[in-house]
N, C-alpha and C positions, 0 to 999 in steps of 0.2 A: 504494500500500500504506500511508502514511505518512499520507496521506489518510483509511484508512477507519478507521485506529485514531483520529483524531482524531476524526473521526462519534462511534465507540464510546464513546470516552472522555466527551463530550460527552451523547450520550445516559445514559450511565450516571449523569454529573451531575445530568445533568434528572431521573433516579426515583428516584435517593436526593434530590434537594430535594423532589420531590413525595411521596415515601414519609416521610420527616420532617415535612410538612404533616399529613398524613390522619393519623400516628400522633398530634399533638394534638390535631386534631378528631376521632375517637375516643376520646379521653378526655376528652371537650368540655372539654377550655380551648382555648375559642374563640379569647380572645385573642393566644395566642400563636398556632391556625393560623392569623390572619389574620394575624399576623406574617410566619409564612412563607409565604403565598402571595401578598402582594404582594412580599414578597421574589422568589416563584419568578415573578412576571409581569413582572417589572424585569428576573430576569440570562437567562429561558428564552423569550423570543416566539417563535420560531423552532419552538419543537417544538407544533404545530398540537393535538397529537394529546391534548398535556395542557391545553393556554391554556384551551378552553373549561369542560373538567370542574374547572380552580382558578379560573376564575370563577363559576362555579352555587356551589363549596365557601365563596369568600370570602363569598359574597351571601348564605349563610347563617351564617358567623360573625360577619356583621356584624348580621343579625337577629338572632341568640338575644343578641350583647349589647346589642342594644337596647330587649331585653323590657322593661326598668323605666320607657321613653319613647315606651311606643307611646299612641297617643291613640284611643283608644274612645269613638265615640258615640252610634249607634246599637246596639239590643237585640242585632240580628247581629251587630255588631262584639263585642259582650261576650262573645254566642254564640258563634264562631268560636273569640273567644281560650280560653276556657272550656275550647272541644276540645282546643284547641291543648294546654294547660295539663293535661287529662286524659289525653291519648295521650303527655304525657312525664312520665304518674305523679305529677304533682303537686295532688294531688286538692283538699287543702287550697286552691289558690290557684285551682284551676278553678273550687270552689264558688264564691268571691266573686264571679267573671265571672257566673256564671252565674244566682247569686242579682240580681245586676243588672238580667242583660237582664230576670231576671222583673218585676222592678221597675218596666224601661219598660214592658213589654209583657206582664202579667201572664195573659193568654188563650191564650199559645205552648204546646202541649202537649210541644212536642221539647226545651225548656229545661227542662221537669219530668220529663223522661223521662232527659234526660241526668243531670241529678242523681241522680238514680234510679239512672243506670250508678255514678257516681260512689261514692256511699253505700255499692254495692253491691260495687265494687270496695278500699272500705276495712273494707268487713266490717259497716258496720253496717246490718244486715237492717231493724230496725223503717223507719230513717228512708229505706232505698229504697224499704220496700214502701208508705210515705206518699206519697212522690214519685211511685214508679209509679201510684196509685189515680187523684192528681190528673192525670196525662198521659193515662190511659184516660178521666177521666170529660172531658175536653178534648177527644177524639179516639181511637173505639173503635180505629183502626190501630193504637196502641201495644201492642192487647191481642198481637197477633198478633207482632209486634216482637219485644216479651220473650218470649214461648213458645220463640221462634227463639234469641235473642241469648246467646253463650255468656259473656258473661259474666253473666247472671242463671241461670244450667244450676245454680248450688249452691243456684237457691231453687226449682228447677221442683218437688223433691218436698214442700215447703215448703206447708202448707196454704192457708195465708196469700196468699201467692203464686197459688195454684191458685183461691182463691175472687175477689181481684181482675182475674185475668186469663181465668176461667169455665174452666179446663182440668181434664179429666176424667182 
């Protein structure tokens, strides 16, 4: 009996250490959840159940604070981070990546397409629907792309819009 309160007691330690983890990785300060979860892999080995899901959480608080030291060399790598950099709303800092890769590899039509997300996701219409014309005339797929892609749905009745991507 003695026995399973200490299981209990012990377990319960282990999810409030791991529940204090994910509460500052949800408010990304990364730094401190990787605080705690090399904390919770030092006092908790034992519990199977959490070891692996607080190392995938460390392995990522240890990339988002390494974002300022990643090394980019190829037009995909500028690509990739670009996305990276636009699916966490930071649009501003996606364009640079992404004006980059244009830079190595100026004939990519998904790197003018994504600025095009980008542009379009910051509201300013003119210079998505610039970006978009250059990804279409690069590769008519993108016409069909945006028709689809909800985040261009606030320019579908958009003339503009309708005459570079031929929609009736």
């Amino acid at each position: 009996m003695a026995q399973e309160k200490t299981k209990k007691s012990d377990y319960e330690k282990t999810l409030l250490a791991y529940s204090q983890a994910m509460k500052a990785f949800h408010k990304r300060d990364y730094s401190r959840a990787a605080e705690l979860l090399r904390e919770f892999l030092e006092k908790h080995v034992s519990e199977k159940e959490f070891v692996d899901r607080a190392k995938v959480y460390l392995s990522i608080c240890e990339g988002q604070q390494e974002d300022a030291g990643v090394k980019l060399k190829t037009s995909d790598d500028y690509y990739q981070f670009g996305i990276y950099k636009l699916n966490q709303g930071e649009y501003e800092e996606s364009l640079k990546f992404l004006k980059e890769a244009i830079e190595i590899k100026p004939k990519e039509g998904k790197y003018f397409y994504s600025m095009a997300d980008c542009y379009c996701l910051m509201g300013k219409q003119n210079e998505c629907l610039e970006y978009l014309k250059k990804a279409i005339q690069i590769d008519k797929y993108f016409k069909i792309m945006a028709q689809n892609e909800r985040d261009f749905e606030q320019l579908w009745e958009d003339k503009r819009f309708k005459l570079i991507t031929r929609m009736k």
